[in-house]
N, C-alpha and C positions, 0 to 999 in steps of 0.2 A: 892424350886421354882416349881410352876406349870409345869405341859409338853406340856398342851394344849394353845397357847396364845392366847389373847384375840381378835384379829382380827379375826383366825380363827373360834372361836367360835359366831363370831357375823357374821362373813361370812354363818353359817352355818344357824344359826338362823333365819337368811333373806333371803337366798336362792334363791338369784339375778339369775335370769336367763339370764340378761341382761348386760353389761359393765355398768359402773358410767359414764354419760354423763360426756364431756370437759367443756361444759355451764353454769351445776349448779348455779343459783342464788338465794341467800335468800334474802325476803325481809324483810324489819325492820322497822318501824315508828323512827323517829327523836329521840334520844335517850334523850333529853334535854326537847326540848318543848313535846313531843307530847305522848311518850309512859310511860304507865303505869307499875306500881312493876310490878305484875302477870305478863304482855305480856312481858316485859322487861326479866323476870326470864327464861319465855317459849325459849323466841329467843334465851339466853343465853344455855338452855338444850341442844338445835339443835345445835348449832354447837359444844356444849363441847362433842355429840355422835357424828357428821360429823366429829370433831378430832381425836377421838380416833378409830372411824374404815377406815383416813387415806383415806377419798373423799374430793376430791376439789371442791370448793365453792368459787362466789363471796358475798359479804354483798353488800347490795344497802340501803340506805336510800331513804323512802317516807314517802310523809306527808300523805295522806288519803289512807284510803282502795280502791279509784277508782284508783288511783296508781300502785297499786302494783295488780290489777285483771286485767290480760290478754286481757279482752273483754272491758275495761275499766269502766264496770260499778261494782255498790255495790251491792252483793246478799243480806244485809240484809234488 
């Protein structure tokens, strides 16, 4: 068994200088109607690394990108 665990080593990796905000929210497109494999898989990545190094997160669904952008508009 390793001696180094893997939190620490992703602790290290990223070298927060900062606490993990209490806020955290990820957002997601509609998992049914709206998002696609690729984006679907990506969302899936993020929080299977937000799990494993053990920060708290809420999941939100929206339907459009003006949704889920802070200023409420589409940068693309």
């Amino acid at each position: 068994m390793p001696s180094v665990l893997l939190t620490d080593s992703i602790s290290v990796e990223l070298g927060a200088q900062e606490p993990w905000p209490n806020d955290v929210k990820l957002f997601q497109q509609f998992e049914v109607e709206q998002i696609l494999l690729p984006d679907n898989a990506n969302c899936l990545a993020v929080q299977a690394f937000l799990k494993m190094c053990q920060l708290n997160y809420a999941l939100e669904m929206r339907g459009n990108a003006e949704h889920m952008s802070p200023s409420g508009k589409c940068l693309l």
